[in-house]
ZADO-1210 file (C-alpha; in nm, 4 decimals, padded with zeros to 6 digits):
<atoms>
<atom x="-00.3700" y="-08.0954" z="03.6318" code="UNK" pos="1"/>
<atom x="-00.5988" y="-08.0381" z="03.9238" code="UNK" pos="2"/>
<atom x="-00.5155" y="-07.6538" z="04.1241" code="UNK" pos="3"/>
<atom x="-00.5714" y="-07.6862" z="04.4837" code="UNK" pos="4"/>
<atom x="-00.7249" y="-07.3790" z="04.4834" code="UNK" pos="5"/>
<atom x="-00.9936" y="-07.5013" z="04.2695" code="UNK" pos="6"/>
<atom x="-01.0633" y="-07.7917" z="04.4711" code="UNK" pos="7"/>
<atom x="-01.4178" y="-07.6924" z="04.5846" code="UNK" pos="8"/>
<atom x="-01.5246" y="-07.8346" z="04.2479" code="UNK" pos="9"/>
<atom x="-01.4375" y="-08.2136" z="04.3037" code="UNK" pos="10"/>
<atom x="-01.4914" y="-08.3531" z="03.9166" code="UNK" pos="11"/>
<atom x="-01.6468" y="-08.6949" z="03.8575" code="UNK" pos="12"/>
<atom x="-01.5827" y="-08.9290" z="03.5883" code="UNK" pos="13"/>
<atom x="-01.8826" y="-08.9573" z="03.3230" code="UNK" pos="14"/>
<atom x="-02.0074" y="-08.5681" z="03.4133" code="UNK" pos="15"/>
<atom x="-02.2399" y="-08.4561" z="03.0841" code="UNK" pos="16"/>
<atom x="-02.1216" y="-08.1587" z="02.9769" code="UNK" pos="17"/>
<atom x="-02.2839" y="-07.7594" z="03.0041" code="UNK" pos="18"/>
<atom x="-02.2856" y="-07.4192" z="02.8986" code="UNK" pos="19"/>
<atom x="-02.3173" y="-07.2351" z="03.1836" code="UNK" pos="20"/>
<atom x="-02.4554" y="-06.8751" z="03.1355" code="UNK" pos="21"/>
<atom x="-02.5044" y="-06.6314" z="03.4419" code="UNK" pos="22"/>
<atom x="-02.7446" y="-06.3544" z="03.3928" code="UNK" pos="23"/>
<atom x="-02.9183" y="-06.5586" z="03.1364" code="UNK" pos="24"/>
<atom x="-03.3022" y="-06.3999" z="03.2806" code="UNK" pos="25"/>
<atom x="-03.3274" y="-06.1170" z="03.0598" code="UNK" pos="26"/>
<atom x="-03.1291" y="-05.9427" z="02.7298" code="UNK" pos="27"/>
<atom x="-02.7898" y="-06.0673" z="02.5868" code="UNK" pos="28"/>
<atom x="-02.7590" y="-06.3287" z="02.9097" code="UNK" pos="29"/>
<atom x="-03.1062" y="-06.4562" z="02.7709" code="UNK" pos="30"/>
<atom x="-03.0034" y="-06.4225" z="02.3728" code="UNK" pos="31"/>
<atom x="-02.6795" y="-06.6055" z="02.4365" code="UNK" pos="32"/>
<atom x="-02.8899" y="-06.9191" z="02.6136" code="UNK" pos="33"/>
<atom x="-03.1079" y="-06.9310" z="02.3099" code="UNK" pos="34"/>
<atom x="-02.7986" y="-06.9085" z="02.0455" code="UNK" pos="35"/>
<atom x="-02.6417" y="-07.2310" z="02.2905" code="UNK" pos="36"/>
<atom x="-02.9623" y="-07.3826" z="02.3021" code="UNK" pos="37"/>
<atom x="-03.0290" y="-07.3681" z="01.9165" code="UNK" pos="38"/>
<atom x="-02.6537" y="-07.5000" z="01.8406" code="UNK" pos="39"/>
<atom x="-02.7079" y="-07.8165" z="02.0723" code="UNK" pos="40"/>
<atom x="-02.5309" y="-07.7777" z="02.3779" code="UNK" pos="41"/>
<atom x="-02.7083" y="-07.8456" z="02.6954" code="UNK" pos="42"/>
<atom x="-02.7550" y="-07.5202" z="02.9270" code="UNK" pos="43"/>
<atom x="-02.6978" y="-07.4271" z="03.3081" code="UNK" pos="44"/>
<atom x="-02.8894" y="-07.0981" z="03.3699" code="UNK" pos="45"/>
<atom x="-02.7832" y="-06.8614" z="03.6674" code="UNK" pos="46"/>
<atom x="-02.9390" y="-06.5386" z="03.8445" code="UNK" pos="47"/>
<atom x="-03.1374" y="-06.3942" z="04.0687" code="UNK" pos="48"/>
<atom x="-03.4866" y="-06.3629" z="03.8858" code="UNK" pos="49"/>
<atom x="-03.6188" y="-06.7489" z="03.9457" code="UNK" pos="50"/>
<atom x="-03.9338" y="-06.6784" z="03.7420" code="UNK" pos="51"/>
<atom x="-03.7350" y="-06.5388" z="03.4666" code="UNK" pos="52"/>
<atom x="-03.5006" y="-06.8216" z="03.4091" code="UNK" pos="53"/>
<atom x="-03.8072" y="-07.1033" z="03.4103" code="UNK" pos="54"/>
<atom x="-03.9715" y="-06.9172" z="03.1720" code="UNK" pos="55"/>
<atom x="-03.6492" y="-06.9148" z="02.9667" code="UNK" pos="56"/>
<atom x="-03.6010" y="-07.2429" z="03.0391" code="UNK" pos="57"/>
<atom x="-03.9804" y="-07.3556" z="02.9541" code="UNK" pos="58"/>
<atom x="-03.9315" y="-07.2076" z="02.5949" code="UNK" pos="59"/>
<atom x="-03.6099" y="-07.3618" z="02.4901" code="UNK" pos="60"/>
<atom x="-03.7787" y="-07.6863" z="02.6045" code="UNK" pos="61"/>
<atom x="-04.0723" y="-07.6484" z="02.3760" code="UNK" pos="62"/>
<atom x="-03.8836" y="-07.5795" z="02.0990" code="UNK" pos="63"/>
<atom x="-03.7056" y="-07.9474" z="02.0746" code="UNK" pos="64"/>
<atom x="-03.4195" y="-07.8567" z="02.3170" code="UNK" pos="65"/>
<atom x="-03.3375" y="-07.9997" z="02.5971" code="UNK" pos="66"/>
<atom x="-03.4612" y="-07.8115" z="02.9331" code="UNK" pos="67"/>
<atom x="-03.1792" y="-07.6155" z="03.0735" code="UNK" pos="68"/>
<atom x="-03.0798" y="-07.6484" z="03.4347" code="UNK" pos="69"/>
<atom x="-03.2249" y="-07.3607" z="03.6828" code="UNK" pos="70"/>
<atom x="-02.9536" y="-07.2413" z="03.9670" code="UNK" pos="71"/>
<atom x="-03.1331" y="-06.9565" z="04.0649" code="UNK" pos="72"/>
<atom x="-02.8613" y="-06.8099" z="04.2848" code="UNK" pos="73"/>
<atom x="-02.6772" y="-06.4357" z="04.3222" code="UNK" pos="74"/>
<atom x="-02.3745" y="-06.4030" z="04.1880" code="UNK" pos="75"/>
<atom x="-02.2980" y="-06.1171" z="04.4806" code="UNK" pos="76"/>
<atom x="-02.2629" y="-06.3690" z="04.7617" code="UNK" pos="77"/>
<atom x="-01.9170" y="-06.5023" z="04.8215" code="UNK" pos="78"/>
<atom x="-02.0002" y="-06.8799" z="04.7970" code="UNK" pos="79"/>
<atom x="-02.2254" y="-06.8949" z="04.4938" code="UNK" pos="80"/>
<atom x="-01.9476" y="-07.0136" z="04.2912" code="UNK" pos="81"/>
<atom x="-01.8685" y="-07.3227" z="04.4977" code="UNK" pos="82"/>
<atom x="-02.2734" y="-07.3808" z="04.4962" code="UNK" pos="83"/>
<atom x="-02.3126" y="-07.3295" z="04.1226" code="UNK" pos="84"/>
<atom x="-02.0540" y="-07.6013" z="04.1488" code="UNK" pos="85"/>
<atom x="-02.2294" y="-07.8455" z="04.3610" code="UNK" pos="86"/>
<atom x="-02.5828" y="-07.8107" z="04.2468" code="UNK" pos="87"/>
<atom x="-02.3823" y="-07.8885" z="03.9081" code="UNK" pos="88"/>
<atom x="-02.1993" y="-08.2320" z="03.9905" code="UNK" pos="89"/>
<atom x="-02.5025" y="-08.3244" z="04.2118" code="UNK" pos="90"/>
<atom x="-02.7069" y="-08.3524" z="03.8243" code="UNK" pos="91"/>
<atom x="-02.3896" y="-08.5291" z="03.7093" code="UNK" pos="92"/>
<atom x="-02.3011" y="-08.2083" z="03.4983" code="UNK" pos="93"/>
<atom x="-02.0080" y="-08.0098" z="03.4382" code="UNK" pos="94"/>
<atom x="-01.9041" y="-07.7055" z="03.2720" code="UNK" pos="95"/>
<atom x="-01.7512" y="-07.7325" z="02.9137" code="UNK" pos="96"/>
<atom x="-01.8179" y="-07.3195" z="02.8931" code="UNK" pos="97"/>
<atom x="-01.8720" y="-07.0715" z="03.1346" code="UNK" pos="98"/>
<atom x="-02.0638" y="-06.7199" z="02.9940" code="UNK" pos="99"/>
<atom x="-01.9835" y="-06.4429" z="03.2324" code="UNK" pos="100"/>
<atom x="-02.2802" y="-06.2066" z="03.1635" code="UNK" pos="101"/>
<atom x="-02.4176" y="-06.1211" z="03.5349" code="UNK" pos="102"/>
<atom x="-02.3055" y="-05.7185" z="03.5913" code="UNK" pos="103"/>
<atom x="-02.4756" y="-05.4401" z="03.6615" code="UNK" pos="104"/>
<atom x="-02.3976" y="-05.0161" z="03.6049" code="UNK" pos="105"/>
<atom x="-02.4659" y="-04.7433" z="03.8184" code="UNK" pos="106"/>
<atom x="-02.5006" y="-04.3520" z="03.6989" code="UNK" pos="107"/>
<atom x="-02.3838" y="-04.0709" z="03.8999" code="UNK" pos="108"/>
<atom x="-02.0482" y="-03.9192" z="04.0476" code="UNK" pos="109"/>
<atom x="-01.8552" y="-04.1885" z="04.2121" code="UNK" pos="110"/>
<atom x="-01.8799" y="-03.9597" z="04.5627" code="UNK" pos="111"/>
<atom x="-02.2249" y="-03.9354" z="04.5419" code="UNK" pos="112"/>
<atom x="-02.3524" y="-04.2746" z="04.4805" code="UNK" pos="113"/>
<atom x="-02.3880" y="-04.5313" z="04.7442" code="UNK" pos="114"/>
<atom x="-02.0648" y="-04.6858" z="04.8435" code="UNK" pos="115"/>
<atom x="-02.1875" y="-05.0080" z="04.9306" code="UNK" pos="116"/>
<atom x="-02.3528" y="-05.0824" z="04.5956" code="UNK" pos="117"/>
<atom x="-02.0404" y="-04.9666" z="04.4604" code="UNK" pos="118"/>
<atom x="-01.8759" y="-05.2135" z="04.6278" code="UNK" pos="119"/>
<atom x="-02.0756" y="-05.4618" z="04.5142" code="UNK" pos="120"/>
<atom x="-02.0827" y="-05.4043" z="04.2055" code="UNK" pos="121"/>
<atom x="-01.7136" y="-05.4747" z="04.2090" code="UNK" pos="122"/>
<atom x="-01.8308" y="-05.8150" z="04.3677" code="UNK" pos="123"/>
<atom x="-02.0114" y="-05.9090" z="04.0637" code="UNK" pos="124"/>
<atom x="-01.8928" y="-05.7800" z="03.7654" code="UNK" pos="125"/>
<atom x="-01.5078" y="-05.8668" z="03.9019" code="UNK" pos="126"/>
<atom x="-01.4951" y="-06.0974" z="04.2054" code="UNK" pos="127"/>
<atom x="-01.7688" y="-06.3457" z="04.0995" code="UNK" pos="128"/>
<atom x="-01.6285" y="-06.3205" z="03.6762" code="UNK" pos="129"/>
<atom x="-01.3029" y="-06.4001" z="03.7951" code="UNK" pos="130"/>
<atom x="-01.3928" y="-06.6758" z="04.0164" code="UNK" pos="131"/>
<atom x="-01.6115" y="-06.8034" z="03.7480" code="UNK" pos="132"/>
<atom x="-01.3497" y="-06.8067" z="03.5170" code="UNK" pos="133"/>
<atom x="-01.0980" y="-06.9952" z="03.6840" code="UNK" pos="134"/>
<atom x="-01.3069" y="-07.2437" z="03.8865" code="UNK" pos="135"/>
<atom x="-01.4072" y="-07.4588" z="03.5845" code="UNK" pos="136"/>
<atom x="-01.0786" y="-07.4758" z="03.3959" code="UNK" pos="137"/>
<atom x="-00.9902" y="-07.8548" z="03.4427" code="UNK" pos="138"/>
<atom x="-01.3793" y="-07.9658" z="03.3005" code="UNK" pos="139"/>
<atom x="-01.3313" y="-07.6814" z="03.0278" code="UNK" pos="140"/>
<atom x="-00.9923" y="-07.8528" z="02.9155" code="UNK" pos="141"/>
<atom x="-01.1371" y="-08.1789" z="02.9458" code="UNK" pos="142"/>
<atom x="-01.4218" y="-08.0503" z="02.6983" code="UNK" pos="143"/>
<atom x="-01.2072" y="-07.8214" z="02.4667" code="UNK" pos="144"/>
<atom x="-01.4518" y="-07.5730" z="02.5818" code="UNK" pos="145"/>
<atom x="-01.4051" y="-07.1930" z="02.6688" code="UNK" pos="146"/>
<atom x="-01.4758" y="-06.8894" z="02.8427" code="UNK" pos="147"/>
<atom x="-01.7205" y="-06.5971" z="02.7003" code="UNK" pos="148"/>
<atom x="-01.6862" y="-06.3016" z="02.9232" code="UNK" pos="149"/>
<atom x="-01.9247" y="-06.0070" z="02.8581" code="UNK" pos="150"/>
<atom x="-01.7377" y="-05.6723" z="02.8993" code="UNK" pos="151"/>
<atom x="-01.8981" y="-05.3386" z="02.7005" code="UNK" pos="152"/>
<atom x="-01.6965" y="-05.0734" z="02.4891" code="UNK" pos="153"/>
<atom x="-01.6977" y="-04.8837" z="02.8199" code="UNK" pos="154"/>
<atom x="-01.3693" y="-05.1119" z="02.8775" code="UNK" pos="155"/>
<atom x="-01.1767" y="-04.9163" z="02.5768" code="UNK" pos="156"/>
<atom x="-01.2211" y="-04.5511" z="02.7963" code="UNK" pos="157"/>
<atom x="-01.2593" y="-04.3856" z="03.1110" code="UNK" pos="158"/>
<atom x="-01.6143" y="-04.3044" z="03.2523" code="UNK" pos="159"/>
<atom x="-01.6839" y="-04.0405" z="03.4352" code="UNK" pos="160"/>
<atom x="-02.0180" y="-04.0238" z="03.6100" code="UNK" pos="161"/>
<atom x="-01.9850" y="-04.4251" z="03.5635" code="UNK" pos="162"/>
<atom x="-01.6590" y="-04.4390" z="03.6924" code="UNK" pos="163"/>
<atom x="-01.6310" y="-04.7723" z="03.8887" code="UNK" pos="164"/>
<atom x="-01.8686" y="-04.9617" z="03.6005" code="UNK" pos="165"/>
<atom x="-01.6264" y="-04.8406" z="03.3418" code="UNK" pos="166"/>
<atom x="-01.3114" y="-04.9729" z="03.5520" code="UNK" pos="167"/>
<atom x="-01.4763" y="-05.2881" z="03.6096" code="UNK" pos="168"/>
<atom x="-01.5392" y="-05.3569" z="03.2366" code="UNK" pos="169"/>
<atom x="-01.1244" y="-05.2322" z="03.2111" code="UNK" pos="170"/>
<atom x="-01.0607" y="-05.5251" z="03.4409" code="UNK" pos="171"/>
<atom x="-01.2966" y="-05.7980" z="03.1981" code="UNK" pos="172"/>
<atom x="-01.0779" y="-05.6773" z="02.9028" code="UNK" pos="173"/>
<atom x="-00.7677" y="-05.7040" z="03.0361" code="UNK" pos="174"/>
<atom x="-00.7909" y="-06.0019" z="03.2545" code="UNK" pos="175"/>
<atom x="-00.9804" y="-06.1932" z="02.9700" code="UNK" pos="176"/>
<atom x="-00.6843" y="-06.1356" z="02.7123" code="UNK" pos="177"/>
<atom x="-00.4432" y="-06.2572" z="02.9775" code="UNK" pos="178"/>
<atom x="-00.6372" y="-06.5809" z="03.0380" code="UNK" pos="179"/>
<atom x="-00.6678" y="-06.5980" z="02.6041" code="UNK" pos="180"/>
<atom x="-00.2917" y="-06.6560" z="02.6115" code="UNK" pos="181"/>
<atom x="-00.2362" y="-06.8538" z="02.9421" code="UNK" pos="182"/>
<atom x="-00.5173" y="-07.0850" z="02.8268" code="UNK" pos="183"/>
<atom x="-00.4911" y="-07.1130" z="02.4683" code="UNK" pos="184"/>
<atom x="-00.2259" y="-07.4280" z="02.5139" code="UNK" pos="185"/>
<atom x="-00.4161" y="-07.5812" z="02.6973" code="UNK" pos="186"/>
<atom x="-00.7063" y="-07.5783" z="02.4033" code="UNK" pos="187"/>
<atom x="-00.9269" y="-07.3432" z="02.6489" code="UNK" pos="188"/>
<atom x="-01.0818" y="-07.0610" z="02.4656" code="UNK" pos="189"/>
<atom x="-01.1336" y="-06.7407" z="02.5840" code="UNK" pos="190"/>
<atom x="-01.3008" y="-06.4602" z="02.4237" code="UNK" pos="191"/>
<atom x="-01.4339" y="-06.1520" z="02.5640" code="UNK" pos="192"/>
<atom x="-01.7866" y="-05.9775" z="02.3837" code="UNK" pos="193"/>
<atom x="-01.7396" y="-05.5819" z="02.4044" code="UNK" pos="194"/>
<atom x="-02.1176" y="-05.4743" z="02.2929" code="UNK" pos="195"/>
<atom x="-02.2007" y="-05.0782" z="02.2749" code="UNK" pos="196"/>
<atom x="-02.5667" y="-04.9709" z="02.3306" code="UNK" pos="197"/>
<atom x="-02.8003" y="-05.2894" z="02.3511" code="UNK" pos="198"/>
<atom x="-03.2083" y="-05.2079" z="02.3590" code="UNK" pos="199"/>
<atom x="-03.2516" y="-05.4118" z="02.7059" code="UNK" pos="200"/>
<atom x="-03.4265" y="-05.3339" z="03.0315" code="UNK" pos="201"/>
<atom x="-03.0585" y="-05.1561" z="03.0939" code="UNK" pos="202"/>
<atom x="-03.2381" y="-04.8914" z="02.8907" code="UNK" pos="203"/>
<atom x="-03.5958" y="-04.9276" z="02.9752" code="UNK" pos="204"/>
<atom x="-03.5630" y="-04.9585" z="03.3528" code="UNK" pos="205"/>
<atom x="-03.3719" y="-04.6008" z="03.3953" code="UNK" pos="206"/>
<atom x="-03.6552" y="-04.4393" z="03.1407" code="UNK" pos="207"/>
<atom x="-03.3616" y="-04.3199" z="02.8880" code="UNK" pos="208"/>
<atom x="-03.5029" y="-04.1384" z="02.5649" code="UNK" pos="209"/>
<atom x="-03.4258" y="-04.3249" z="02.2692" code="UNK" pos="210"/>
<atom x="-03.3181" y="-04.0536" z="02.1147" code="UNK" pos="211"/>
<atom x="-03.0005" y="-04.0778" z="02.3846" code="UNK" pos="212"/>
<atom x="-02.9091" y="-04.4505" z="02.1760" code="UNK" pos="213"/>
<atom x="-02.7122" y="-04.3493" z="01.9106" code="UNK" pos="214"/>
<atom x="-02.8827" y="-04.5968" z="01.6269" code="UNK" pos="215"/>
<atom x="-02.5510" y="-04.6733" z="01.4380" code="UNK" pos="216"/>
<atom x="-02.3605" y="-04.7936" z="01.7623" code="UNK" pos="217"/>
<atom x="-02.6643" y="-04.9860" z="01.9105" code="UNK" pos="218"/>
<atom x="-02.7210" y="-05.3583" z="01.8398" code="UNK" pos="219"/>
<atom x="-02.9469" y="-05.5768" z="01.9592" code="UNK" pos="220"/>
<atom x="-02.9078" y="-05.8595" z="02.2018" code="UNK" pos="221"/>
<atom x="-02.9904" y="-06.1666" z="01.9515" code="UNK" pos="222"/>
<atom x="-02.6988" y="-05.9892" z="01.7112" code="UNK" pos="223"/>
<atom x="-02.4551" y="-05.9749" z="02.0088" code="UNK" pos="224"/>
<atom x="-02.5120" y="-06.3206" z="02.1225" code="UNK" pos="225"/>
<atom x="-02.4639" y="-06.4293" z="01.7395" code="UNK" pos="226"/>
<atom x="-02.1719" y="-06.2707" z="01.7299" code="UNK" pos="227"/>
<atom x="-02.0359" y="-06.3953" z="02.0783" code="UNK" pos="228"/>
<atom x="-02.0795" y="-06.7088" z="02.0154" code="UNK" pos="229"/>
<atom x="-01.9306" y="-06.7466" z="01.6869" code="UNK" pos="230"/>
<atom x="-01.6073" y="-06.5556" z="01.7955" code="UNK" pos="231"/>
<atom x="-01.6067" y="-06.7939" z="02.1273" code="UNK" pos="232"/>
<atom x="-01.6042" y="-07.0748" z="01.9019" code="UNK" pos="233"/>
<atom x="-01.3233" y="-06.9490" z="01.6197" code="UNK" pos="234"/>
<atom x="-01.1376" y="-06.8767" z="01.9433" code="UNK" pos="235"/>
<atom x="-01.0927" y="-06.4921" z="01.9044" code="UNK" pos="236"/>
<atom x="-00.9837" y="-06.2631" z="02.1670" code="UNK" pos="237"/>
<atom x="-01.2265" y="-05.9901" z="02.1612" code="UNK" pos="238"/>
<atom x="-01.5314" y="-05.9124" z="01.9709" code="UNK" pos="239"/>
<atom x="-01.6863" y="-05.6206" z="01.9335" code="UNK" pos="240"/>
<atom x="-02.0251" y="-05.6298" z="01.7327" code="UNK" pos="241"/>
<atom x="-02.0810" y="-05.3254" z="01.5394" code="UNK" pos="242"/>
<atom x="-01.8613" y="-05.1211" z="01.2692" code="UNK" pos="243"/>
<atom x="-01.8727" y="-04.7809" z="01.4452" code="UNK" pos="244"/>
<atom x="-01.8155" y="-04.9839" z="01.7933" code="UNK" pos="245"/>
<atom x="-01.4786" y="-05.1091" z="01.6414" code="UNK" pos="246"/>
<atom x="-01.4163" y="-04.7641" z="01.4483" code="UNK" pos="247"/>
<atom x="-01.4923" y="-04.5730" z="01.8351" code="UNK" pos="248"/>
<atom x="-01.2232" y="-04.8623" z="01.9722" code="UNK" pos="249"/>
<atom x="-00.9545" y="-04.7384" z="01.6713" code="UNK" pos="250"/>
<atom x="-01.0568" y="-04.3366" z="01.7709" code="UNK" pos="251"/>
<atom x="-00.9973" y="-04.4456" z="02.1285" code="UNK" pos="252"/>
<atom x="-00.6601" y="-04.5542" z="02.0824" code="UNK" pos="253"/>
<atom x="-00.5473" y="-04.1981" z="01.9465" code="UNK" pos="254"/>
<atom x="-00.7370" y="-03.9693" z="02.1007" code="UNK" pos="255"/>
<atom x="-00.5845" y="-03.7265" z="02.3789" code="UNK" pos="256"/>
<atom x="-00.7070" y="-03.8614" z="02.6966" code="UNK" pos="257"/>
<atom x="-00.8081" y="-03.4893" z="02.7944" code="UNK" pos="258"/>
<atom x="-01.0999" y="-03.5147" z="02.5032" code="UNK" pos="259"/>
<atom x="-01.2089" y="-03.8720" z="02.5445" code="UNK" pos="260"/>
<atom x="-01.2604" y="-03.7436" z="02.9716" code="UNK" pos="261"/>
<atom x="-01.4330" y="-03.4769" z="02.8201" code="UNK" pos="262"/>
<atom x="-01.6127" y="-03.6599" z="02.5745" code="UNK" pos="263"/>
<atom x="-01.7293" y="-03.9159" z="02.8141" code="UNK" pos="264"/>
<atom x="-01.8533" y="-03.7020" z="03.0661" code="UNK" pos="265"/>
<atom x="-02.0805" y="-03.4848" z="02.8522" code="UNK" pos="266"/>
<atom x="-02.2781" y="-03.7958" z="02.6868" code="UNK" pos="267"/>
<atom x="-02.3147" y="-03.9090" z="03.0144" code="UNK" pos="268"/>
<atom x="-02.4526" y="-03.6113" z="03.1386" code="UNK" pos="269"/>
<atom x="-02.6995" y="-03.6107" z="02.9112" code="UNK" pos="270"/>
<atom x="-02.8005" y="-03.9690" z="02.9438" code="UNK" pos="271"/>
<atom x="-02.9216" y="-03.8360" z="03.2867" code="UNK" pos="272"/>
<atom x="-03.1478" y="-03.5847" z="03.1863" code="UNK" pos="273"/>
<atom x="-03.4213" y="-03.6530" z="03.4571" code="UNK" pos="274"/>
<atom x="-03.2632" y="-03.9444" z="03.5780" code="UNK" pos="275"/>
<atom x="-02.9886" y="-03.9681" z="03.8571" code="UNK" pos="276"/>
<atom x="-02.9385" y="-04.3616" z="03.8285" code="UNK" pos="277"/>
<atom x="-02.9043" y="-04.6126" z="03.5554" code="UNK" pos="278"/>
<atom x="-02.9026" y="-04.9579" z="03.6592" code="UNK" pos="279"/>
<atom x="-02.8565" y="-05.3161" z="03.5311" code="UNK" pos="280"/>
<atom x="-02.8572" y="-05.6537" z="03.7189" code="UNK" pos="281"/>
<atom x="-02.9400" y="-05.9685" z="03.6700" code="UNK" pos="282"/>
</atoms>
């Protein structure tokens, strides 16, 4: 069945199927197009960094693979969606899974940071993951394909000091276990990857002491993207990598709210020791 509000994306008969991975230029986006790559599917790679993704793509090439697609586009603009969708059927491809991974974070009291980026941060990590999500459906039914959504343990608690990144990673959670149920009839899968502390350029680009990591939560991104794509294809719900990432989920659930707020807002604080920003974005 064919939703007219999905009818930007016109689907041809005889469209080769794709994984299509946004943020794939750097860390888990860039892990997760490797683990695809290495288990046969052909890949779609979308963000901002053009350089990046060719480079990406160049490697999975030369290792037997077959040369991903390069939409270097920005998830932040309104029409990239429809676009990722054109430049798509205009190779004769079509999504059999979508990999939300694009989002970025920003450090600091909500009132104090820039509204605007705020805002946009909203735009990507919600607007464009949603739209993602529910553009493609049709071609992911027609493939018995799915939908990997990259949220963060931030999405079990409050943030203070990160509030609107926190609530945005709320919204991945919860809108990603809806769409598990709606779609599972349907043969969709939908899972959503909740990774703590990942050694990426998240890290390195804010100048965070290691020391701030703590090493029994943190994972890195080749692990996560393992682990992702193994639960997207057993068709779980949510995954999160880690034993004391699912033991902090468990705490979570009992834990006065007064104390995780508290909690929250002191790790936080020291995260920005010297630094009044901590950024991601791909």
């Amino acid at each position: 069945m064919v939703v007219a509000n999905r009818a930007e994306f016109v689907p041809m008969a005889g469209l080769r199927p794709v994984a299509v991975i946004t943020g794939a230029s750097s860390g888990i986006g860039a892990a997760l197009a490797r683990v695809f790559a290495a288990k046969g599917h052909d890949l779609a790679l979308v963000g901002r960094r053009e350089d990046r993704l060719h480079g990406l793509a160049d490697d999975i090439g030369a290792r037997g693979k077959s040369r991903p697609l390069v939409v270097p586009l920005d998830l932040t603009r309104l029409d990239t969606p429809v676009r990722i969708g054109h430049e798509l059927g205009a190779r004769g491809l079509e999504p059999a899974f979508v990999v939300n991974n694009a989002g970025y974070g920003l450090v600091g009291r909500a009132a104090d940071l820039d509204r605007a980026e705020q805002l946009a941060m909203i735009d990507l990590n919600v607007r464009a993951l949603t739209d993602m999500s529910l553009r493609f459906i049709d071609s992911l039914a027609r493939h018995r394909g799915g939908i990997l959504n990259v949220a963060s343990v931030a999405a079990f608690l409050p943030g203070p000091r990160m509030a609107v990144y926190h609530a945005t990673k709320s919204y991945v959670l919860s809108f990603s276990e809806a769409l598990h149920a709606e779609l599972a009839p349907s043969g969709v899968r939908v899972t959503v990857l909740c990774p703590g502390p990942v050694p990426t350029e998240f890290q390195q680009r804010a100048g965070i002491d290691a020391a701030y990591m703590p090493r029994l939560l943190a994972r890195s991104a080749e692990r996560v993207a393992e682990q992702g794509y193994a639960g997207l294809m057993r068709g779980e719900r949510v995954i999160v990598p880690g034993w004391g990432n699912k033991l902090i989920r468990l705490v979570l659930r009992v834990a006065p709210q007064r104390i995780v707020l508290q909690s929250a807002d002191k790790a936080m604080r020291r995260r920005q020791v010297g630094q009044s920003r901590w950024t991601k974005r791909e």
